[in-house]
mmJSON file of the N, C-alpha and C atoms, coordinates in Angstrom:
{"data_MODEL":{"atom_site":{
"group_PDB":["ATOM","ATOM","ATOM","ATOM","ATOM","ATOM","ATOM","ATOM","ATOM","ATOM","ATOM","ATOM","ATOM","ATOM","ATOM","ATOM","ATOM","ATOM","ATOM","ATOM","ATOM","ATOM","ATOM","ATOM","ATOM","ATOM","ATOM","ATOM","ATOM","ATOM","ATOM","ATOM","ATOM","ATOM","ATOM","ATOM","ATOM","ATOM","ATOM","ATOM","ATOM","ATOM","ATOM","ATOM","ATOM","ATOM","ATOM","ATOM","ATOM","ATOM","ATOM","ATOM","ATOM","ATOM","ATOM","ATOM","ATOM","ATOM","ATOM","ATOM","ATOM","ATOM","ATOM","ATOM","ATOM","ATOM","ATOM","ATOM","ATOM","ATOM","ATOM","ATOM","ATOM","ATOM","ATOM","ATOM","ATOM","ATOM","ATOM","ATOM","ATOM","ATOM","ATOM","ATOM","ATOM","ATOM","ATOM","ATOM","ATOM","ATOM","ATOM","ATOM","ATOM","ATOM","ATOM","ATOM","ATOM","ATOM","ATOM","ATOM","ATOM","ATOM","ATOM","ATOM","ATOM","ATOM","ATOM","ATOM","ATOM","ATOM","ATOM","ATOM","ATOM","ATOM","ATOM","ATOM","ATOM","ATOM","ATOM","ATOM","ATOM","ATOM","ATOM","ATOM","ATOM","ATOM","ATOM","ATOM","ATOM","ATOM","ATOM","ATOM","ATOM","ATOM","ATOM","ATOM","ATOM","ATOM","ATOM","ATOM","ATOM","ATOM","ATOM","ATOM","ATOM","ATOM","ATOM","ATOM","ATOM","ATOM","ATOM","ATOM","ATOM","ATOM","ATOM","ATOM","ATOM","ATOM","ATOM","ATOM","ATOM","ATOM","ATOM","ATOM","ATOM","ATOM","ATOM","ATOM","ATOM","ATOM","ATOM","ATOM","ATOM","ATOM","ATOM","ATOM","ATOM","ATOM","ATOM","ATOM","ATOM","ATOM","ATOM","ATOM","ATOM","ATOM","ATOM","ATOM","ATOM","ATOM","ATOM","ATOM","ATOM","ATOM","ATOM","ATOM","ATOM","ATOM","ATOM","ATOM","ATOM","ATOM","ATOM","ATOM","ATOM","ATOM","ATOM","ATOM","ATOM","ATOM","ATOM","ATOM","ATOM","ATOM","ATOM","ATOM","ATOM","ATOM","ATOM","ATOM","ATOM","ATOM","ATOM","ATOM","ATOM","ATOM","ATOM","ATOM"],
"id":[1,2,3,4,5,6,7,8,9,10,11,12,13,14,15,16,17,18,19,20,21,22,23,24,25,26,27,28,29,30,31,32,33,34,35,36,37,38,39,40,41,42,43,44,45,46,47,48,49,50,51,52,53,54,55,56,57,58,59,60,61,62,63,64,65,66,67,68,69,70,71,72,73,74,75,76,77,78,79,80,81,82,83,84,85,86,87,88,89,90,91,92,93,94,95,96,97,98,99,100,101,102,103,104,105,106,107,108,109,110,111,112,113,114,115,116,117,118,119,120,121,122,123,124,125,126,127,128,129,130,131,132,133,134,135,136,137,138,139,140,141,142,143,144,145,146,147,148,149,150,151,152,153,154,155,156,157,158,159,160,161,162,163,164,165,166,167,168,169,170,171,172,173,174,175,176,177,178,179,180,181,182,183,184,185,186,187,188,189,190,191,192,193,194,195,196,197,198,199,200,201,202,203,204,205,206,207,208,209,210,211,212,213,214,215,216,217,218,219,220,221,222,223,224,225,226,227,228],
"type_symbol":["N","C","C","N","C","C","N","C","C","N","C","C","N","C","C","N","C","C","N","C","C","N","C","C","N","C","C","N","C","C","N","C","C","N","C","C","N","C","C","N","C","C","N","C","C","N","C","C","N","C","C","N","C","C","N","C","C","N","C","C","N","C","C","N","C","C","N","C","C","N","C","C","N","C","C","N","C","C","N","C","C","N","C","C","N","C","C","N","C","C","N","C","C","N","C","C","N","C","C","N","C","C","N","C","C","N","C","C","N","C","C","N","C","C","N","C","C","N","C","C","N","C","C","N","C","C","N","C","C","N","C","C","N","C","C","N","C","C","N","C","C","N","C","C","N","C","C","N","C","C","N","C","C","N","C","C","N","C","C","N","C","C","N","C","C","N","C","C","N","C","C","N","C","C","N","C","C","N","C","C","N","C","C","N","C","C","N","C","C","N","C","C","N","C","C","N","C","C","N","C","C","N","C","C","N","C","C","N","C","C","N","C","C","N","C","C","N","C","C","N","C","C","N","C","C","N","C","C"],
"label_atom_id":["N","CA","C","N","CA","C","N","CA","C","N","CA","C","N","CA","C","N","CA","C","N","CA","C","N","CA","C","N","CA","C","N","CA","C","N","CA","C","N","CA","C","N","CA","C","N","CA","C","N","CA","C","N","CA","C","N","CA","C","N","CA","C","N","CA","C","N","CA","C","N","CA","C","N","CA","C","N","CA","C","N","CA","C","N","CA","C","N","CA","C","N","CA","C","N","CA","C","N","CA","C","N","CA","C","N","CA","C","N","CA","C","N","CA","C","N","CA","C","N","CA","C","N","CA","C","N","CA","C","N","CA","C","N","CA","C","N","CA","C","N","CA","C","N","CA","C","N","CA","C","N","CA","C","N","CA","C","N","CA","C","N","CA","C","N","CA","C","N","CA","C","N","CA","C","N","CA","C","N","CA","C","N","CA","C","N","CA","C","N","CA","C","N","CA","C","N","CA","C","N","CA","C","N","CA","C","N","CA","C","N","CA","C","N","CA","C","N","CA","C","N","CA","C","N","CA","C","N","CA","C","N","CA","C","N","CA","C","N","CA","C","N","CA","C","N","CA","C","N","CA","C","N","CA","C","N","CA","C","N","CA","C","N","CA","C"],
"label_alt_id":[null,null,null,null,null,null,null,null,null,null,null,null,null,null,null,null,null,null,null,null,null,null,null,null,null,null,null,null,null,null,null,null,null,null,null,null,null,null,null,null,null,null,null,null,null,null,null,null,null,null,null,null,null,null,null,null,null,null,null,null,null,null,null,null,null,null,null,null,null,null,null,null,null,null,null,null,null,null,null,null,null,null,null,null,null,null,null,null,null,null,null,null,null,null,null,null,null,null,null,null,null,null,null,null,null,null,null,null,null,null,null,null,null,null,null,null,null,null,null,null,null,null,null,null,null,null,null,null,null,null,null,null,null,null,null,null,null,null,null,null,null,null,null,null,null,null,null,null,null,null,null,null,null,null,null,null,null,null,null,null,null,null,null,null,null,null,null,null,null,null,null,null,null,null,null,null,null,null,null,null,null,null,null,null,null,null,null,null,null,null,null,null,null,null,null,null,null,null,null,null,null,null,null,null,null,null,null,null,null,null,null,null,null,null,null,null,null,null,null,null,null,null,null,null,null,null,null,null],
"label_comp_id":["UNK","UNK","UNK","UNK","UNK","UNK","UNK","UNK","UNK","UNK","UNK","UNK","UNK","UNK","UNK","UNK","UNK","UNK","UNK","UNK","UNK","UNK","UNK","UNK","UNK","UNK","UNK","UNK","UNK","UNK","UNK","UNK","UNK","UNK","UNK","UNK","UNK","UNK","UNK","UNK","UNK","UNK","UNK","UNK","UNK","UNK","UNK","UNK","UNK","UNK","UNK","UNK","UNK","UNK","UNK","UNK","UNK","UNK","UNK","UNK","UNK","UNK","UNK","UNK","UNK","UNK","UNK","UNK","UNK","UNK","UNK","UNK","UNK","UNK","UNK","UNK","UNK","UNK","UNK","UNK","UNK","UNK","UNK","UNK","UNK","UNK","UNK","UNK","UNK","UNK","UNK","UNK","UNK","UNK","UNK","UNK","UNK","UNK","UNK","UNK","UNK","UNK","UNK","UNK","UNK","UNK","UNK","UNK","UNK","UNK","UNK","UNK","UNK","UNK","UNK","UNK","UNK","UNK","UNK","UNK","UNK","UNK","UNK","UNK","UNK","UNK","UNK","UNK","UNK","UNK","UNK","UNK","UNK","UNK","UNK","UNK","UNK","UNK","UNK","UNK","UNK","UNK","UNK","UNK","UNK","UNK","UNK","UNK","UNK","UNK","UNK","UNK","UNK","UNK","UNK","UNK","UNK","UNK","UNK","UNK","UNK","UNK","UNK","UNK","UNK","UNK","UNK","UNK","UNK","UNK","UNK","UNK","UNK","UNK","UNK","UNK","UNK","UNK","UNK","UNK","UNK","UNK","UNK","UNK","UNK","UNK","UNK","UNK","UNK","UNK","UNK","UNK","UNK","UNK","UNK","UNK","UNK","UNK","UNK","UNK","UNK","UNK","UNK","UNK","UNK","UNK","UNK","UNK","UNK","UNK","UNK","UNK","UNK","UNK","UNK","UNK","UNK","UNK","UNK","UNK","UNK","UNK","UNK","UNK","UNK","UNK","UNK","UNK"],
"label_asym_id":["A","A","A","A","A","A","A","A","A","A","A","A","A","A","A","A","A","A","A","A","A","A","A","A","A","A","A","A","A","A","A","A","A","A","A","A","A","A","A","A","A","A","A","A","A","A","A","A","A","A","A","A","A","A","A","A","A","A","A","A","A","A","A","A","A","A","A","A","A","A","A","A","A","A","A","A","A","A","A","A","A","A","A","A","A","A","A","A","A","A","A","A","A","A","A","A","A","A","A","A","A","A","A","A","A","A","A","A","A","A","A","A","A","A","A","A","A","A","A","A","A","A","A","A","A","A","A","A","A","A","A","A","A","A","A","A","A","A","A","A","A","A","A","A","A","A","A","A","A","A","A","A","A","A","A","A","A","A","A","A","A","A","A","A","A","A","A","A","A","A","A","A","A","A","A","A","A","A","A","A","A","A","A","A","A","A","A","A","A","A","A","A","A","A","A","A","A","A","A","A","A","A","A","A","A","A","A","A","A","A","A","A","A","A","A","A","A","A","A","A","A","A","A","A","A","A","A","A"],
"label_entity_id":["1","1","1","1","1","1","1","1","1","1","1","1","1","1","1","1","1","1","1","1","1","1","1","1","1","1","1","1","1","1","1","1","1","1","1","1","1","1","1","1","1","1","1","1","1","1","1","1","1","1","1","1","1","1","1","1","1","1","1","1","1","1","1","1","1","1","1","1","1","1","1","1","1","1","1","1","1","1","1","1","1","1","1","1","1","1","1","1","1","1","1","1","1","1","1","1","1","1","1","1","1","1","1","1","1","1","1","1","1","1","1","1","1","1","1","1","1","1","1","1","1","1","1","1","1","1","1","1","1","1","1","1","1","1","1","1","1","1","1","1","1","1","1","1","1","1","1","1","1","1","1","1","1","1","1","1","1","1","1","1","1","1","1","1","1","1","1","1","1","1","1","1","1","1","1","1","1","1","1","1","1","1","1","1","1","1","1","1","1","1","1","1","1","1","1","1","1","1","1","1","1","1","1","1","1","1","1","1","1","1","1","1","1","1","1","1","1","1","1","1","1","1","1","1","1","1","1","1"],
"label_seq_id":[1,1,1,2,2,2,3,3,3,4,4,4,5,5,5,6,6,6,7,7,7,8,8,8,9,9,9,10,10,10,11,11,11,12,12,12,13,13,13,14,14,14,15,15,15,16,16,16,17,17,17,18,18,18,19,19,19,20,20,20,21,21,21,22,22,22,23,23,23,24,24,24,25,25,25,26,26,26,27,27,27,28,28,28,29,29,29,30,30,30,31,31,31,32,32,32,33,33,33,34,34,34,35,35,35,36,36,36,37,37,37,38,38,38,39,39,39,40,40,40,41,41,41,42,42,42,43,43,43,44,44,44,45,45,45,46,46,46,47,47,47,48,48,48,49,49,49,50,50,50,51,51,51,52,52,52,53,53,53,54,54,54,55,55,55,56,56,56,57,57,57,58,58,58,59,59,59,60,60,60,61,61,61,62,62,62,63,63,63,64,64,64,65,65,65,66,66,66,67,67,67,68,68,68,69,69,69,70,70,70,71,71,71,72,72,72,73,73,73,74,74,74,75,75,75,76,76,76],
"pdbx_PDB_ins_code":[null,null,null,null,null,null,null,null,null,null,null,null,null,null,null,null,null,null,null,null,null,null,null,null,null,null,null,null,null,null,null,null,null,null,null,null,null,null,null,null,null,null,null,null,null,null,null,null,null,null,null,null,null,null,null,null,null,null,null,null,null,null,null,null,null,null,null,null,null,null,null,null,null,null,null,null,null,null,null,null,null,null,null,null,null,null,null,null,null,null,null,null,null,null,null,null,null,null,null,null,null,null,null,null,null,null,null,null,null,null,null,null,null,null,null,null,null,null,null,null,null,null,null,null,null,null,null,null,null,null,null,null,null,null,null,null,null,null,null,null,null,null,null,null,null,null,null,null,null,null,null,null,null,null,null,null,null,null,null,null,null,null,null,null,null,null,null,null,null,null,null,null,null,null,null,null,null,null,null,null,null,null,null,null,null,null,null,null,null,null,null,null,null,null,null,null,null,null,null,null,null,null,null,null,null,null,null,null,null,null,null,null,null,null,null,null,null,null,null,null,null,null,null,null,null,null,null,null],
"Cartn_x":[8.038,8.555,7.576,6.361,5.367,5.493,5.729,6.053,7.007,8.482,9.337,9.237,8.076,7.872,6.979,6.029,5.279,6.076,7.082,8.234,8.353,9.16,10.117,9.431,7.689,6.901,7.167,6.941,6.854,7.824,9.297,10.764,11.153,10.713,11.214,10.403,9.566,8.408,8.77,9.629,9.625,10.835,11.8,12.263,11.199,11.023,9.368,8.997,7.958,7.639,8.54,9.853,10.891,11.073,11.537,12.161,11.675,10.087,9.063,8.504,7.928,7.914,9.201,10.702,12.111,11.893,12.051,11.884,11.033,9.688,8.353,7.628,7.858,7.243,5.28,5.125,3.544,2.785,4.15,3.727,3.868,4.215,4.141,3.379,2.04,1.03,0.837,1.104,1.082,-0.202,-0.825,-2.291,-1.714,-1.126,-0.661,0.76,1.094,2.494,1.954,1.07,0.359,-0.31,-1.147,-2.027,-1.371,-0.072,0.873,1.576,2.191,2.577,1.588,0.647,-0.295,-0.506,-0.964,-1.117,0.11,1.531,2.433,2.401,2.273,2.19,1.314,-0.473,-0.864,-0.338,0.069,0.728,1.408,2.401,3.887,3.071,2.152,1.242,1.13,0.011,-0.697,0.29,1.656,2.329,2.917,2.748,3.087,2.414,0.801,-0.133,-0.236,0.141,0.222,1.341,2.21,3.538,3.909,3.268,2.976,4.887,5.013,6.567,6.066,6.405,5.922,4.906,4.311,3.135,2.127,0.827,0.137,-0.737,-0.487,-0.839,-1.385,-2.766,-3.386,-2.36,-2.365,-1.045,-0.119,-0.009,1.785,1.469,0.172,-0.251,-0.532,-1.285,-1.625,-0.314,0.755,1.754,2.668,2.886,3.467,3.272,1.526,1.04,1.257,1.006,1.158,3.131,3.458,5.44,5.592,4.673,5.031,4.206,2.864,2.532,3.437,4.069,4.698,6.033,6.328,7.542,7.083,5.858,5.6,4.723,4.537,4.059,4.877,6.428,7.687,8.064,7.988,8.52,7.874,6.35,6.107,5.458],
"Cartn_y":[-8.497,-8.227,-7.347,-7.666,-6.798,-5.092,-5.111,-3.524,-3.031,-3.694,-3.251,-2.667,-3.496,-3.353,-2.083,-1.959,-0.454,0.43,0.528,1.449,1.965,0.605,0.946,1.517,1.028,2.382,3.385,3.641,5.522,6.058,4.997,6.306,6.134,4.736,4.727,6.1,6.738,8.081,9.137,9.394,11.09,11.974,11.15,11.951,12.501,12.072,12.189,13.365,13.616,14.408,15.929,15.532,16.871,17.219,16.416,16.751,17.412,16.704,17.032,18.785,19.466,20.443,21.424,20.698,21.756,22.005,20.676,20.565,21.3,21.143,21.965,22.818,23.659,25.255,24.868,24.4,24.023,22.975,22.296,20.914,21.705,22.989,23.297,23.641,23.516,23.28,21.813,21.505,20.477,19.042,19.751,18.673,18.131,19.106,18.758,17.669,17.901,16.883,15.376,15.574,14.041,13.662,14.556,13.399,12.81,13.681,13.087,12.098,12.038,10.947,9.805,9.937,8.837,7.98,9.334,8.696,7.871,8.3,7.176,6.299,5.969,4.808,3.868,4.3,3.641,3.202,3.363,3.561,2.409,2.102,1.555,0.08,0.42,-0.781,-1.652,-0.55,-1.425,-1.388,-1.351,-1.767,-3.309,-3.995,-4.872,-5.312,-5.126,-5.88,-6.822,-5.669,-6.131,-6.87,-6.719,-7.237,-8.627,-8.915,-9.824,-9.997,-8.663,-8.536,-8.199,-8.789,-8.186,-8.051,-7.857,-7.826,-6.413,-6.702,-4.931,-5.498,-4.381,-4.43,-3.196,-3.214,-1.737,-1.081,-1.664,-1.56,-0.462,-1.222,-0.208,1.438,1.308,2.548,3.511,2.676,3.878,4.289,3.498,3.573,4.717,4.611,5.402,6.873,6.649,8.095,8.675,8.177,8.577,9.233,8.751,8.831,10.109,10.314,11.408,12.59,12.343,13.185,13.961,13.148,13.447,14.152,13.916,14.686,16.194,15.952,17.578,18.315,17.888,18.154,19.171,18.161,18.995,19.875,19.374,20.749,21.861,21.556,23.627,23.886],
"Cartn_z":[9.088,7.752,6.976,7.166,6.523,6.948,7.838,8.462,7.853,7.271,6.61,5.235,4.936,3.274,3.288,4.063,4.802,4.854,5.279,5.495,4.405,4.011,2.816,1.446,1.392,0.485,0.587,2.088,1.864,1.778,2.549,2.282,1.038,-0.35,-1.498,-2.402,-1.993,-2.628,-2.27,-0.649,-0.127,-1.496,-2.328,-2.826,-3.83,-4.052,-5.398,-4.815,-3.328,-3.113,-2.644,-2.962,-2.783,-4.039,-4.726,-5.952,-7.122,-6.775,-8.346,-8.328,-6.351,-6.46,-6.587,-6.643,-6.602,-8.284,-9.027,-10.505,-11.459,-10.921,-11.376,-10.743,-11.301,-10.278,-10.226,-11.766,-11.322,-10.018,-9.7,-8.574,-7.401,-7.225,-5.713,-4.58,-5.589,-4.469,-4.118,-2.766,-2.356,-2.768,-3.129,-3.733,-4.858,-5.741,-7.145,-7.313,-6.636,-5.995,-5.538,-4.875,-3.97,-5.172,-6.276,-6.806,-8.122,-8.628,-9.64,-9.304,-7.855,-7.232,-6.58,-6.681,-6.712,-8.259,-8.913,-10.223,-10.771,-10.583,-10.933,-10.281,-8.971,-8.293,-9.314,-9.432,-10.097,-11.423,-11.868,-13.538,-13.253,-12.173,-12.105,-11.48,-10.74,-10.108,-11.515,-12.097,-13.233,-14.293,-14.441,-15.384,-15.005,-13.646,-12.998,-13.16,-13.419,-13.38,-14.957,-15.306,-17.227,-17.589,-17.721,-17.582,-17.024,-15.886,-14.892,-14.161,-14.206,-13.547,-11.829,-10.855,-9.835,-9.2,-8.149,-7.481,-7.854,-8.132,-8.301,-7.162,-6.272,-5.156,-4.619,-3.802,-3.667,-2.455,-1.519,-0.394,-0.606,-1.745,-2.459,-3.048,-3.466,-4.074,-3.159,-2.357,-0.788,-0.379,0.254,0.628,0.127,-1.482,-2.25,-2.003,-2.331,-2.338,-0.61,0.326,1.767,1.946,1.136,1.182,0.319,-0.89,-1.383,-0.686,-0.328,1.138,2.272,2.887,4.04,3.262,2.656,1.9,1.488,0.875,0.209,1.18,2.209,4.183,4.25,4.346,5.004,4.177,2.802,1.462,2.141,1.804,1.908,2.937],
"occupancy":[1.0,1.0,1.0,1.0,1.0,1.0,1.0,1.0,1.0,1.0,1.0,1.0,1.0,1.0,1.0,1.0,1.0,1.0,1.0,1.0,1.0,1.0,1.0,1.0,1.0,1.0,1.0,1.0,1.0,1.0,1.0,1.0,1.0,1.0,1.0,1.0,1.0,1.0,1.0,1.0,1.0,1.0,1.0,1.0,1.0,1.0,1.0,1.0,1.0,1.0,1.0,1.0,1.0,1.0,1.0,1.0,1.0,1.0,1.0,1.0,1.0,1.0,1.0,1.0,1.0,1.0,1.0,1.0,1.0,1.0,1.0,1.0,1.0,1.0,1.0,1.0,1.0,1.0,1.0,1.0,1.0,1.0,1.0,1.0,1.0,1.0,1.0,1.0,1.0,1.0,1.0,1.0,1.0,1.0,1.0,1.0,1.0,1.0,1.0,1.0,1.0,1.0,1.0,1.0,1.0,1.0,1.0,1.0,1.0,1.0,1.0,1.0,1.0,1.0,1.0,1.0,1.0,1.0,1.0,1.0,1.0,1.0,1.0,1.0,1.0,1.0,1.0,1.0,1.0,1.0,1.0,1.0,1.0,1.0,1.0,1.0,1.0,1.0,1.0,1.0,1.0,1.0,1.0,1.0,1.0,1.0,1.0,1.0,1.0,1.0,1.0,1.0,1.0,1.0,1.0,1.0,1.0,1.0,1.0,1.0,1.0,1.0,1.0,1.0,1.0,1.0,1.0,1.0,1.0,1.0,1.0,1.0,1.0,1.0,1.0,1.0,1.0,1.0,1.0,1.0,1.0,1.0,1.0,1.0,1.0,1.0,1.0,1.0,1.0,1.0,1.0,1.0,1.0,1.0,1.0,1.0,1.0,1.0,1.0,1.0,1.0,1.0,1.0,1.0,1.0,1.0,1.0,1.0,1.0,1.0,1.0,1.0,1.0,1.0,1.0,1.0,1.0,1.0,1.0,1.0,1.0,1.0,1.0,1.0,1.0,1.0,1.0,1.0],
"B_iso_or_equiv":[0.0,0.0,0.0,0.0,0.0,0.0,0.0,0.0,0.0,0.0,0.0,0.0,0.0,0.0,0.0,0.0,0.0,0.0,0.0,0.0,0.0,0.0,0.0,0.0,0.0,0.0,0.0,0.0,0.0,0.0,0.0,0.0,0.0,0.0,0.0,0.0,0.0,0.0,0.0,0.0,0.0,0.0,0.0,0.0,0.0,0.0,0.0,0.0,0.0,0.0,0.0,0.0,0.0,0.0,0.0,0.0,0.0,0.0,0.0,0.0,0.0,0.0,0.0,0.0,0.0,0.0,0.0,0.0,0.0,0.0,0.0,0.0,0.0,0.0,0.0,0.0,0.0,0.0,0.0,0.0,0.0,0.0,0.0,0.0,0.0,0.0,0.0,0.0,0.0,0.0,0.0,0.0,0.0,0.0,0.0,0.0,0.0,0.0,0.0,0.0,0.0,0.0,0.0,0.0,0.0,0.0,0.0,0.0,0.0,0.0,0.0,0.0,0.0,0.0,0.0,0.0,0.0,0.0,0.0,0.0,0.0,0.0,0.0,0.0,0.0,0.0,0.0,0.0,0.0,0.0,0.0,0.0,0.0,0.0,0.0,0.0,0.0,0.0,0.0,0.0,0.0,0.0,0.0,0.0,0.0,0.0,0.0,0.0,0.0,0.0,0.0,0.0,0.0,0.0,0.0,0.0,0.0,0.0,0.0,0.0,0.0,0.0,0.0,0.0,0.0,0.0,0.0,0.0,0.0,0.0,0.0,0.0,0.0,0.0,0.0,0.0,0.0,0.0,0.0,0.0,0.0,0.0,0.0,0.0,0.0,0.0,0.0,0.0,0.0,0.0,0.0,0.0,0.0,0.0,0.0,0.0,0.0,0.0,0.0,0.0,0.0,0.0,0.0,0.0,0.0,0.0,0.0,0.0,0.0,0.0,0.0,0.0,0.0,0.0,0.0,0.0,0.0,0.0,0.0,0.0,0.0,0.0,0.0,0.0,0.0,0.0,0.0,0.0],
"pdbx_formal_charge":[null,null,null,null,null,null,null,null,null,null,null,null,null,null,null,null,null,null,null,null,null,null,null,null,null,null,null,null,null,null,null,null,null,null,null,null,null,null,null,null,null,null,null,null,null,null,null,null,null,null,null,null,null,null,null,null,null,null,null,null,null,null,null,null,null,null,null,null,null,null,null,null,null,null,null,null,null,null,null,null,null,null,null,null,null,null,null,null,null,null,null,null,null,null,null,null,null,null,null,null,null,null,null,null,null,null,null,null,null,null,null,null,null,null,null,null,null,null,null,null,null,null,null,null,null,null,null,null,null,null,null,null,null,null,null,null,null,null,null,null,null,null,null,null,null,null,null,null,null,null,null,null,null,null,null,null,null,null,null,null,null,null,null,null,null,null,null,null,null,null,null,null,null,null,null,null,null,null,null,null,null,null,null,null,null,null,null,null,null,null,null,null,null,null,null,null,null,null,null,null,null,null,null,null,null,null,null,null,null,null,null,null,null,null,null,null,null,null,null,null,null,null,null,null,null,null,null,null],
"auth_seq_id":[1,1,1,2,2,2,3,3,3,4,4,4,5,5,5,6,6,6,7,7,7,8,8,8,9,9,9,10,10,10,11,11,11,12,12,12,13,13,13,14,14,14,15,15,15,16,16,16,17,17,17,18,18,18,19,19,19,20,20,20,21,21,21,22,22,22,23,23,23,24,24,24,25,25,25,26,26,26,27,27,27,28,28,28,29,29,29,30,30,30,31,31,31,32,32,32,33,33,33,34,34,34,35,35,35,36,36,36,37,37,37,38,38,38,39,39,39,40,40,40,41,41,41,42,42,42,43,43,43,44,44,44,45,45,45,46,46,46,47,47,47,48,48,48,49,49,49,50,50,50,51,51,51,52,52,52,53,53,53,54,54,54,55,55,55,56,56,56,57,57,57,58,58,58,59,59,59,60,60,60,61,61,61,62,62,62,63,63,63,64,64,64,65,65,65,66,66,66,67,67,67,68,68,68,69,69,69,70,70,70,71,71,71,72,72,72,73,73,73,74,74,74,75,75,75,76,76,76],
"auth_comp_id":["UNK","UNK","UNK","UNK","UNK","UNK","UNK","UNK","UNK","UNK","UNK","UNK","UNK","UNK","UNK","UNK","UNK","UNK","UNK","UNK","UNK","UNK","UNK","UNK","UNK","UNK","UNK","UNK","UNK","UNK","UNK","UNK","UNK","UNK","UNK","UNK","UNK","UNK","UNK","UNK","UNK","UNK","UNK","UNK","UNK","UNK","UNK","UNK","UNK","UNK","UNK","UNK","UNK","UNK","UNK","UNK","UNK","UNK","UNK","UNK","UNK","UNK","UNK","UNK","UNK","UNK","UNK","UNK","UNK","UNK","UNK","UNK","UNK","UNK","UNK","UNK","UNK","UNK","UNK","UNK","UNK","UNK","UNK","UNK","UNK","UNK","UNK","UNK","UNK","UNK","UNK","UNK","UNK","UNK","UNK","UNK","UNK","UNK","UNK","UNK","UNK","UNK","UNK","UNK","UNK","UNK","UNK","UNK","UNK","UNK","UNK","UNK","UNK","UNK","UNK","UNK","UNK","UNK","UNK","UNK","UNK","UNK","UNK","UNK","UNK","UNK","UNK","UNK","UNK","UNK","UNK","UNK","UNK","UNK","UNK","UNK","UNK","UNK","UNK","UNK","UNK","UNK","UNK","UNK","UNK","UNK","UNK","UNK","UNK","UNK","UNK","UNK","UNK","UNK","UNK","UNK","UNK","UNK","UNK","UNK","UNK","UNK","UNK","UNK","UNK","UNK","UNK","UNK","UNK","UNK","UNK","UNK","UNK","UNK","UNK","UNK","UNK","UNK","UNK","UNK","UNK","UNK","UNK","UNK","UNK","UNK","UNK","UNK","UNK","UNK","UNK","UNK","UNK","UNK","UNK","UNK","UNK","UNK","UNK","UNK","UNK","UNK","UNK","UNK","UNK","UNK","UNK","UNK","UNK","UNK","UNK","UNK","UNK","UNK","UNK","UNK","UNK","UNK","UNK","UNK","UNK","UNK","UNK","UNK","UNK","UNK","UNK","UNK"],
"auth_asym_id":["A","A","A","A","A","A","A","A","A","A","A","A","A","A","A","A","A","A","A","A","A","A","A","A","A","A","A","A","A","A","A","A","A","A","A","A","A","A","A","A","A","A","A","A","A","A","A","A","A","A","A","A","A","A","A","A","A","A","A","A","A","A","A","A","A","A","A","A","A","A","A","A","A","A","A","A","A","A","A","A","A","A","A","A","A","A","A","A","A","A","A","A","A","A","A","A","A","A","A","A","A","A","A","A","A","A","A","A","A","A","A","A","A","A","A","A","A","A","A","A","A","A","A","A","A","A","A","A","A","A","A","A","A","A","A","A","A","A","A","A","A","A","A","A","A","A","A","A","A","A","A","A","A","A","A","A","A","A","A","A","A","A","A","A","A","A","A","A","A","A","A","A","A","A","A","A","A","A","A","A","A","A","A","A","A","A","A","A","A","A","A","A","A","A","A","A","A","A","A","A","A","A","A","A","A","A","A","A","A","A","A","A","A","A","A","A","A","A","A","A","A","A","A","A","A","A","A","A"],
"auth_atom_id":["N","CA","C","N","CA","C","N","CA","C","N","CA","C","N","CA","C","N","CA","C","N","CA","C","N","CA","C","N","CA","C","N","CA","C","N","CA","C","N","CA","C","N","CA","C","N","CA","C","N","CA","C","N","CA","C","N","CA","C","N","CA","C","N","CA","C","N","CA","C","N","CA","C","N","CA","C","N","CA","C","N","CA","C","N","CA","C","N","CA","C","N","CA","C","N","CA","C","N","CA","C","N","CA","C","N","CA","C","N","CA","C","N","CA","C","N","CA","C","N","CA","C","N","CA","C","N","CA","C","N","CA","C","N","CA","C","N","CA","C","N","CA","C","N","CA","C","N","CA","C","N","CA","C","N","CA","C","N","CA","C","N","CA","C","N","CA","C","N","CA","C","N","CA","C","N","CA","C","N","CA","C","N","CA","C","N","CA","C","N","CA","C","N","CA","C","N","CA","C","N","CA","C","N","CA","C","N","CA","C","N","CA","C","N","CA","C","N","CA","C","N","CA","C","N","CA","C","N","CA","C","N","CA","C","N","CA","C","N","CA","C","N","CA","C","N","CA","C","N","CA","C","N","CA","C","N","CA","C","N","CA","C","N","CA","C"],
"pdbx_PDB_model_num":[1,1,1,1,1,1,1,1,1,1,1,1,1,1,1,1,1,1,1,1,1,1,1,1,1,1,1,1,1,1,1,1,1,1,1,1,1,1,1,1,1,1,1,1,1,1,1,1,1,1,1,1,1,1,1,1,1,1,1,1,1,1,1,1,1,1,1,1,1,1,1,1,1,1,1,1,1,1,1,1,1,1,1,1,1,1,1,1,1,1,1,1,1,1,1,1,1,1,1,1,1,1,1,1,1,1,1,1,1,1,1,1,1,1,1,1,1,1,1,1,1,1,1,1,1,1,1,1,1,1,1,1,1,1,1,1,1,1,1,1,1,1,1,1,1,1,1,1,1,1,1,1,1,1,1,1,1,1,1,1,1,1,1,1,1,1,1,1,1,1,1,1,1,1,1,1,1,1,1,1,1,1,1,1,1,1,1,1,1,1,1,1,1,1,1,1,1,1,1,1,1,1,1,1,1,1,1,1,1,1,1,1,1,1,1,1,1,1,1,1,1,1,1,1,1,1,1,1]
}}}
């Protein structure tokens, strides 16, 4: 089950990493795409953390950011 939830990080992020460089001409260098999509991961983590809605979990952040990676890989 743990492998699923692994998964399911990175394919819930690859639109992130398509969409944000189609959307914003400045995100299309691929660095700039991975570290905005990292930085929301963190954001969305530590809004879980505050909130106390949900798990903030480092896992999820790596995960995230690795999903919007492989997406903006294949973009450009």
């Amino acid at each position: 089950i743990t492998h699923a939830f692994f998964i399911e990080n990175i394919l819930m992020t690859v639109p992130f990493g398509i969409l944000a460089p189609l959307c914003f001409r400045r995100l299309r260098p691929m660095w700039k795409c991975v570290i905005l999509g990292g930085f929301c991961s963190v954001l969305t983590e530590l809004s879980q953390y505050v909130t106390k809605r949900g798990y903030c979990e480092v896992d999820d952040m790596l995960t995230n950011t690795i999903g919007v990676f492989v997406a903006a890989f294949f973009y450009g």
